[in-house]
C-alpha positions as CSV (number, residue, x, y, z in Angstrom):
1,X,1.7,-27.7,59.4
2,X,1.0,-27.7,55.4
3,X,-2.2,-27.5,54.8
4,X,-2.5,-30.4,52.7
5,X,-0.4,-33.1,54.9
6,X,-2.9,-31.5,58.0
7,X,-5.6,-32.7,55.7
8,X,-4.3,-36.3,55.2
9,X,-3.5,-36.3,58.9
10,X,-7.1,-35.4,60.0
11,X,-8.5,-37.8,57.4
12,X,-6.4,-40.8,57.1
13,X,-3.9,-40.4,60.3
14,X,-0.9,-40.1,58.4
15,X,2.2,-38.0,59.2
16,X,6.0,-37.6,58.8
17,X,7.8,-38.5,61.6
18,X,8.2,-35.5,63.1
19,X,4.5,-34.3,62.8
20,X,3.9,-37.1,65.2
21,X,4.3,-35.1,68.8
22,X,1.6,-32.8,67.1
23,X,-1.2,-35.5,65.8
24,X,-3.8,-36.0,68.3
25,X,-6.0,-39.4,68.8
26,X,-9.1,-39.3,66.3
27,X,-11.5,-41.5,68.6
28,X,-14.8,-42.4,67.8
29,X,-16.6,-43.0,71.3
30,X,-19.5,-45.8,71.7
31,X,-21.1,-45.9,75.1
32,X,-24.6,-44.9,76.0
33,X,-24.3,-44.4,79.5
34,X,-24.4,-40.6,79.7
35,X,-22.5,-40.3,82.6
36,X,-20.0,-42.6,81.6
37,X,-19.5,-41.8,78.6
38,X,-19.6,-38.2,79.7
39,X,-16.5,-38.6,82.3
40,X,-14.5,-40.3,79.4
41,X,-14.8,-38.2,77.0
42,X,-14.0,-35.1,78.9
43,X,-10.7,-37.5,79.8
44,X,-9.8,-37.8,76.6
45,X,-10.5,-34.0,75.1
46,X,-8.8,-32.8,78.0
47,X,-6.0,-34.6,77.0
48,X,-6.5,-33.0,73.4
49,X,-7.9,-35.8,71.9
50,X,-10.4,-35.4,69.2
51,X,-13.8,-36.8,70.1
52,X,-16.9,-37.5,68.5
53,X,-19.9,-40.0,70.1
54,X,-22.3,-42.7,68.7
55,X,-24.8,-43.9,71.3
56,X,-25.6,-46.9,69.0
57,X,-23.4,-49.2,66.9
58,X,-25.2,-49.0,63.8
59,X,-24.2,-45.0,64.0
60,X,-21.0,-45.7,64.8
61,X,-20.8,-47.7,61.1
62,X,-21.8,-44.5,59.7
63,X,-19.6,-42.5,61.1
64,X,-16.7,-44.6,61.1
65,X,-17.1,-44.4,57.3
66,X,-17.7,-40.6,57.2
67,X,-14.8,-39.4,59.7
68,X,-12.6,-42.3,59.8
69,X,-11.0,-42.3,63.1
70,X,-7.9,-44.0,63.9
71,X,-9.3,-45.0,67.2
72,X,-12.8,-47.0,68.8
73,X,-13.8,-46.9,72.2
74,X,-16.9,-49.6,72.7
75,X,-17.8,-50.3,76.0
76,X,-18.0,-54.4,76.3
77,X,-22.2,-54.4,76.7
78,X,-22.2,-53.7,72.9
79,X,-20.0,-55.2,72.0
80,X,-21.4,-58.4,73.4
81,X,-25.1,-57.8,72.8
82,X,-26.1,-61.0,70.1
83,X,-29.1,-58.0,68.5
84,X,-25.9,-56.0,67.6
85,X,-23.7,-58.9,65.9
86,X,-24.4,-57.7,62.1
87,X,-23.5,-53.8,63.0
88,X,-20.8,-55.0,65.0
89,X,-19.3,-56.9,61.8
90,X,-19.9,-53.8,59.6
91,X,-18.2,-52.1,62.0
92,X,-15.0,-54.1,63.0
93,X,-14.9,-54.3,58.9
94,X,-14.7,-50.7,58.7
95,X,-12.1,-50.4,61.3
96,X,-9.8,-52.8,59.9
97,X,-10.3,-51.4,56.4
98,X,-8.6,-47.9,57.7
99,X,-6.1,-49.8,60.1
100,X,-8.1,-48.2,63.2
101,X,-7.3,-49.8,66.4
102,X,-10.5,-51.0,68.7
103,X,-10.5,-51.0,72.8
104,X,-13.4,-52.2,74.7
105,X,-14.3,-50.2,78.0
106,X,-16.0,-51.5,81.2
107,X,-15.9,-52.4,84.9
108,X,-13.9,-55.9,84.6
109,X,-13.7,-58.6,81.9
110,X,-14.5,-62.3,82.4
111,X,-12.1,-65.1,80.4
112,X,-15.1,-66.2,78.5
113,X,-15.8,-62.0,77.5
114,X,-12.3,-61.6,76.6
115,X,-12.2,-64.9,74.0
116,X,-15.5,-63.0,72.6
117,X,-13.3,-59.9,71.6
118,X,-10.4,-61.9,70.6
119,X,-13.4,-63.5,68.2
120,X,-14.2,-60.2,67.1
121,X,-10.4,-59.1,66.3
122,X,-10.7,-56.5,69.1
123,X,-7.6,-57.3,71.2
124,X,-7.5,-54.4,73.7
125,X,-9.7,-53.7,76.5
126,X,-9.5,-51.4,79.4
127,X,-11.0,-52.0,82.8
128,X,-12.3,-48.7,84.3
129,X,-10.2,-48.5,87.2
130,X,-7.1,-48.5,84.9
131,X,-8.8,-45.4,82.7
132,X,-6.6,-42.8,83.8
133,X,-3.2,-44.8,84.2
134,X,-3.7,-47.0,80.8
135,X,-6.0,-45.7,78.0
136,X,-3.9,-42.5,76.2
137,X,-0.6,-44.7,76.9
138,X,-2.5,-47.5,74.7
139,X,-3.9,-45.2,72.5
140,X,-1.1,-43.4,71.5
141,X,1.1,-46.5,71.2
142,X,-1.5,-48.2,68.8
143,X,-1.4,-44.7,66.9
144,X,2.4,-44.8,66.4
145,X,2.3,-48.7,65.4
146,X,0.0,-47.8,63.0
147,X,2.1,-44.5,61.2
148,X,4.5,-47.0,60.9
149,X,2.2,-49.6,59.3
150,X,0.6,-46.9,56.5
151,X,4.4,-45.4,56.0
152,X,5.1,-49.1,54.6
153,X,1.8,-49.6,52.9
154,X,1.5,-46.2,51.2
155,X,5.1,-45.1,50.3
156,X,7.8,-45.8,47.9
157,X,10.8,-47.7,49.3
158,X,13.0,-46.3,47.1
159,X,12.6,-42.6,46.6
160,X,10.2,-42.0,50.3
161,X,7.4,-41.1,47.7
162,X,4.1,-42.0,48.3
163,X,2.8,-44.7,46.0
164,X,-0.4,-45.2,44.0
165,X,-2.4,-47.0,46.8
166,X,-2.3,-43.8,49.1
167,X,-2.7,-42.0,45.4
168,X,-6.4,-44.0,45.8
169,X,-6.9,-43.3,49.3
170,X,-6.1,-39.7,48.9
171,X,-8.5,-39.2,46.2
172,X,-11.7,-40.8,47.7
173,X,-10.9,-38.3,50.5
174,X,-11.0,-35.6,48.4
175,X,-14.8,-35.1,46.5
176,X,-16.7,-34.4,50.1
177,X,-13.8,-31.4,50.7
178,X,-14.6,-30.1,47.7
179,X,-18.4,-30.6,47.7
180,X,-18.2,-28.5,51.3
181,X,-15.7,-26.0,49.9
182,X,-13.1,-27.3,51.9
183,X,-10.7,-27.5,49.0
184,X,-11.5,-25.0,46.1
185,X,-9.2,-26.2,44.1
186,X,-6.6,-29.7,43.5
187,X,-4.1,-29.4,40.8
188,X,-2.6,-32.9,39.5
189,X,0.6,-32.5,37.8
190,X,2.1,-35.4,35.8
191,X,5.5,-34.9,35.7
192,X,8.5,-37.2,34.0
193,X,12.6,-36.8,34.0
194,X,13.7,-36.6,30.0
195,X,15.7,-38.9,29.2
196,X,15.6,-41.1,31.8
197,X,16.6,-44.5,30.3
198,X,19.9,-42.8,28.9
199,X,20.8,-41.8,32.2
200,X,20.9,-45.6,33.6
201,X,22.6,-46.9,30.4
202,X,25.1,-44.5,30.4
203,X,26.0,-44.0,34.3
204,X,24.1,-47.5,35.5
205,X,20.8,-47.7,37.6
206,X,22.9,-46.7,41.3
207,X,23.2,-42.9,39.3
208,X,19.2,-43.2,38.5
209,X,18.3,-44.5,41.9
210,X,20.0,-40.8,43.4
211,X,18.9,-39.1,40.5
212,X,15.2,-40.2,41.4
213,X,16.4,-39.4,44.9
214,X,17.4,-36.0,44.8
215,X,14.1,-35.3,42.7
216,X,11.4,-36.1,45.4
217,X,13.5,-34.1,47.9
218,X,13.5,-31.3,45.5
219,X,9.9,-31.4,45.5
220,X,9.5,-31.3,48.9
221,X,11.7,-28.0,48.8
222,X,9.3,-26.5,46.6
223,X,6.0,-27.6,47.5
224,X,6.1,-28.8,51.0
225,X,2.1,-28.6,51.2
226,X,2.1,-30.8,48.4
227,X,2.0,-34.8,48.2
228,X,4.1,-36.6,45.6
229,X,3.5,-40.0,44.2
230,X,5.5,-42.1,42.1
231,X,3.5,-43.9,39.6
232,X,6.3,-46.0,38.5
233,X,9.6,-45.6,36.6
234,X,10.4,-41.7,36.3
235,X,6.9,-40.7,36.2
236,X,5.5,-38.9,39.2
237,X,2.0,-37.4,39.9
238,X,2.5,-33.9,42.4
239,X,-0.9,-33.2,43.9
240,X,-1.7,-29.5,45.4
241,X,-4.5,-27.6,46.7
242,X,-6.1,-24.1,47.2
243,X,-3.1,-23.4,45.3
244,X,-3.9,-19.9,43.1
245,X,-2.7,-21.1,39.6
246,X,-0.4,-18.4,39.2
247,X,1.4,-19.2,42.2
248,X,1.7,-22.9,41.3
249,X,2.6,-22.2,38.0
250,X,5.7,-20.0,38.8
251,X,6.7,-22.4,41.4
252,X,6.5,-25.2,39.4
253,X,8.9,-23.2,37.1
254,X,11.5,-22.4,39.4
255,X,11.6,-25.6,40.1
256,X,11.8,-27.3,37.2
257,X,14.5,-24.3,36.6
258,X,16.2,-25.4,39.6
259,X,16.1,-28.8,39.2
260,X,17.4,-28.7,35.9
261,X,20.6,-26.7,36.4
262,X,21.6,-29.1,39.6
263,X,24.6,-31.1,38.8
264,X,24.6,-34.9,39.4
265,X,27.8,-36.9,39.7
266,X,28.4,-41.1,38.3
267,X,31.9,-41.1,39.4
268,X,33.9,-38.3,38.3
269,X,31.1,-38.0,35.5
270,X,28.8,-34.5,36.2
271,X,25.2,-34.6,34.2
272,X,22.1,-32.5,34.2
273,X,18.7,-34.0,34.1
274,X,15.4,-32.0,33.6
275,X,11.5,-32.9,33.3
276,X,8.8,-32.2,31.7
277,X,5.3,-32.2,33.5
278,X,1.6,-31.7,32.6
279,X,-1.2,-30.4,34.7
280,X,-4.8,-30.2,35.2
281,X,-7.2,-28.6,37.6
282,X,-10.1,-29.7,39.1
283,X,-12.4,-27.5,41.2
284,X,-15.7,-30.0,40.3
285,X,-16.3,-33.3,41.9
286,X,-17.4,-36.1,40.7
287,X,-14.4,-36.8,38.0
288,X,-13.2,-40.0,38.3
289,X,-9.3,-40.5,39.3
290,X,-8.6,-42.3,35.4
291,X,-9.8,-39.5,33.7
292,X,-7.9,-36.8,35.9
293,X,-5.0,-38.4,35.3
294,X,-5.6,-39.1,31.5
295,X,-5.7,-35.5,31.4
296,X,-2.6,-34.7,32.7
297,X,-1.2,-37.3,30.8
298,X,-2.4,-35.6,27.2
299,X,-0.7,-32.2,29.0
300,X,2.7,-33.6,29.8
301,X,2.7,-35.7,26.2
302,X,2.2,-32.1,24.8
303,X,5.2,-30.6,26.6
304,X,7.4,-33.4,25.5
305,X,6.1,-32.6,21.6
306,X,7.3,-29.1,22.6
307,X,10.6,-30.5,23.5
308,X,10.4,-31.5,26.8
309,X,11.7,-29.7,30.1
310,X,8.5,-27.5,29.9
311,X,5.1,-27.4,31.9
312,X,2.2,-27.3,29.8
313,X,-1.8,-27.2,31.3
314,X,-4.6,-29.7,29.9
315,X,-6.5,-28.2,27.0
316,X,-9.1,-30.3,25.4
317,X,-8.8,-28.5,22.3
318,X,-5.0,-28.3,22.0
319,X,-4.7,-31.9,23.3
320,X,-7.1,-33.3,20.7
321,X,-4.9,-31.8,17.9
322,X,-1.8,-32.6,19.6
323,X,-2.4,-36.2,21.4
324,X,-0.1,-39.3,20.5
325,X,-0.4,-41.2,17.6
326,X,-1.8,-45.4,17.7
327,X,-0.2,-46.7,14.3
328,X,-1.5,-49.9,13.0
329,X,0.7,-51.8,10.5
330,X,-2.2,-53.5,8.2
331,X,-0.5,-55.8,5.6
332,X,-1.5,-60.1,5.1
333,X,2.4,-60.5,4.8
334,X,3.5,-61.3,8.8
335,X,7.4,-60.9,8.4
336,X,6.7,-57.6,6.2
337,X,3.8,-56.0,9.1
338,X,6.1,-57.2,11.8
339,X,9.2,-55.6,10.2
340,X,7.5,-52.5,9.8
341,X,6.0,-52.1,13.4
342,X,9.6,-53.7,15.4
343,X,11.6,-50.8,13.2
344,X,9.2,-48.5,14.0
345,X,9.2,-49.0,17.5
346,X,13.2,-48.8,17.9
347,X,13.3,-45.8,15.9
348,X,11.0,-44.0,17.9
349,X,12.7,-44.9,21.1
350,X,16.2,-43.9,19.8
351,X,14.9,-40.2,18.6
352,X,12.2,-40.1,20.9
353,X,10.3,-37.6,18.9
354,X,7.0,-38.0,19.9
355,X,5.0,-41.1,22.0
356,X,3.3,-43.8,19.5
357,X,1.8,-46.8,19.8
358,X,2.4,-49.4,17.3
359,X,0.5,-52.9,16.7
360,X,0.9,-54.4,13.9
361,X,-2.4,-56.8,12.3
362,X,-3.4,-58.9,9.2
363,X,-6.4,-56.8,8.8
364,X,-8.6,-53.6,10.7
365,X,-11.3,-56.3,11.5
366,X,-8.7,-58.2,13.8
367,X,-8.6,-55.0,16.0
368,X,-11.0,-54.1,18.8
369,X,-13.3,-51.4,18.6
370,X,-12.0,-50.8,22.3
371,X,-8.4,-49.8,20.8
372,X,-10.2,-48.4,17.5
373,X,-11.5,-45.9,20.4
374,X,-9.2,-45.2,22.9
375,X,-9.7,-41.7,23.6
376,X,-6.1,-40.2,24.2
377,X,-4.6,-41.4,21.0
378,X,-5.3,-40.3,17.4
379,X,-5.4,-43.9,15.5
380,X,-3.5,-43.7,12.2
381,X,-3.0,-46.8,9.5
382,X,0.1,-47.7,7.5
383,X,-0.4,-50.5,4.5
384,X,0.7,-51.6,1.3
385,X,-2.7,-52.1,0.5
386,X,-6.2,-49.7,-0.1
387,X,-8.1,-50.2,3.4
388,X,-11.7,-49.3,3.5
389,X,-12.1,-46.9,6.7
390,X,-12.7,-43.3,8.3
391,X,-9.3,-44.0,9.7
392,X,-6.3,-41.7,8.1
393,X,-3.6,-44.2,6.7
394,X,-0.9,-43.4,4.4
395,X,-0.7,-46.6,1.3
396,X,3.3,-47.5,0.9
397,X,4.7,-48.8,-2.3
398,X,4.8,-52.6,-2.0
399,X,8.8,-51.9,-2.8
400,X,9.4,-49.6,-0.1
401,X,12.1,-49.5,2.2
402,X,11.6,-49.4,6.3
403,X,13.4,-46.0,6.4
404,X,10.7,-44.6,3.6
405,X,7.8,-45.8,5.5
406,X,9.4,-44.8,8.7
407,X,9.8,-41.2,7.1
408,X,6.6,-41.2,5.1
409,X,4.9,-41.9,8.7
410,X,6.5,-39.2,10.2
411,X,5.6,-36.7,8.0
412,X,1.6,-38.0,8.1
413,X,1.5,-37.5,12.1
414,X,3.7,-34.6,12.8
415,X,1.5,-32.9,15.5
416,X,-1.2,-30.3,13.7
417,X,-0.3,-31.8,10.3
418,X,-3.4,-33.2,8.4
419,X,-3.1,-36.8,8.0
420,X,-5.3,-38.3,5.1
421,X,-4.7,-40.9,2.6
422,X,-1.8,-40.7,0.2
């Protein structure tokens, strides 16, 4: 089994479809009869079940947060003990958090017991004499139920990639793996098709539905240990680990390689699409999942400045010279900043020479020092007007056309060019 989908599979229970004959049951065991709980849990690892015991509830919160089980055996006296009603909550919370089924053990249940647990939102129980004949049947249905349930949550329903809620789930997993040297290394690569829009206008949205298609089953061809998540639109986020960059690097090219020479048909129409993708590694924890993904943002911006189909890695210092530009439009005349800013916008999404933000204001004190600041864009200032700032901004005749400040623009923010006032 890839190593990575094992991981996901020992921390969060998911699995394809056919990894599901080899999962085993992930049980968290609460019983503090010894002998009991002794004769159950050699039941259960006989029948290659993973098992790990709590002889109180209040450990069983802690481990149910540490090594999230997809199952709970309680036996009913602890569940039904009014001291353990608090632990019990923090508990069932946990459970339902990570989907996890619940099944009370013990010698027989009363009606008045049984409304208790349905109180609880534990809705399976077990007597003992129906251990053998019942327990892994139940278990192993409530497991497959659930697959089902966190396939639905946590992928796509269009492409079968997984989305960005298991994107969160996956990545709070990850910092103890790498703080016990589980995982020396995770790679996130931000990866989007060029072009993408022209590919739906031209051949319509059924030919970018397949397209999108066919490119998460390509990436399963080429990095079947890997997970992929779409992040929305074209843009996908691949996620490997204890992957030597070497090796992921000339993967990742002969895929991209691949991928770009495969032939895609709208009718009796044959095109080519290719992407561009960013990466970062992280063998640290602690970074938080915004930043890691701002970085490989700023690396796949920098391969489409290179002209796209290209994979490029994060560099702080290249990034910084090379990051998109946040163009405010400063002028007191509305129709003139709002001219300037709409033109601007369309131009730039016809040529699509490099990403920009645009916002258009009366005056710098209108904007935020929160956008003033954002860290992935380099702010730049177009007026008719002499503006007071630290800012770069290029001053425009008050006659000038929107193709001369258009050009006059492009020439102040080329990537590496010195912008400064003019």
């Amino acid at each position: 089994m890839p190593e990575l989908q094992a991981w996901i599979n020992r921390q969060v229970g998911l699995t394809h479809a056919e990894q599901r004959s080899c999962s085993k049951p992930n049980i968290l065991l609460i019983i503090q009869d010894a002998n009991y709980r002794h004769s159950i849990q050699t039941y259960l690892e006989t029948h290659k079940a993973i098992v790990n015991v709590a002889l109180t509830v209040q450990d069983a919160v802690e481990l149910a947060e540490n090594l999230q089980p997809n199952t709970v055996i309680i036996h009913k006296d602890l569940l039904l003990d009014d001291t353990q009603t608090n632990a019990i909550t923090e508990l069932r919370a946990a459970t339902l958090k990570q989907l996890s089924s619940m099944i009370a053990i013990g010698e027989s249940f009363t009606d008045s017991e049984l409304q208790a647990f349905y109180q609880l939102h534990v809705f399976d129980h077990v007597s003992k004499e129906q251990l053998s004949d019942v327990l892994l049947t139940l278990i192993h249905s409530k497991l497959d139920v659930r697959h089902r349930v966190l396939e639905t949550i946590w992928r796509d329903d269009q492409t079968g990639a997984y989305n960005r809620t298991f994107l969160k789930v996956v990545y709070a997993s990850i910092a103890p793996h790498l703080r016990q040297r589980e995982l020396t290394n995770v790679t996130y690569t931000m990866i989007d098709l060029d072009h993408f829009k022209q590919v739906n206008d031209r051949f319509g949205h059924h030919a970018g539905d397949q397209v999108l298609t066919d490119f998460v089953e390509s990436a399963s061809e080429f990095f079947p240990e890997g997970l992929l998540f779409r992040l929305g639109g074209e843009e996908f986020l691949l996620l490997t680990v204890n992957m030597d960059e070497s090796t992921y690097t000339a993967r990742m090219e002969e895929w991209r390689t691949t991928f770009s020479t495969r032939i895609h048909v709208a009718g009796d129409a044959p095109f080519h699409v290719t992407f561009s993708s960013g990466y970062t590694m992280f063998p640290q924890e602690g970074a938080e999942l915004d930043h890691v993904l701002k970085e490989a943002d700023a690396a796949l911006y920098e391969a489409k400045y290179r002209g796209r189909n290209q994979l490029v890695r994060f560099s702080s210092e290249r990034v910084a010279a090379a990051r998109p530009t946040y163009l405010f439009v400063i002028d007191e005349d509305a129709f003139w900043r709002q001219a300037v800013a709409e033109y601007m916008a369309v131009r730039l999404n016809m040529e699509r020479l490099q990403p920009m933000k645009v916002l258009a204001a009366e005056s710098l004190s209108e904007l935020s020092q929160e956008v003033l600041d954002e860290e992935m864009y380099r702010p730049f200032i177009v007026s008719r007007s002499v503006v007071t700032t630290d800012i770069p901004y290029c001053r425009v005749d008050a006659d000038a056309g929107l193709l001369d400040v258009y050009e006059l623009v492009m020439r102040q923010t080329a990537p590496g060019e010195a912008s400064g006032v003019s």
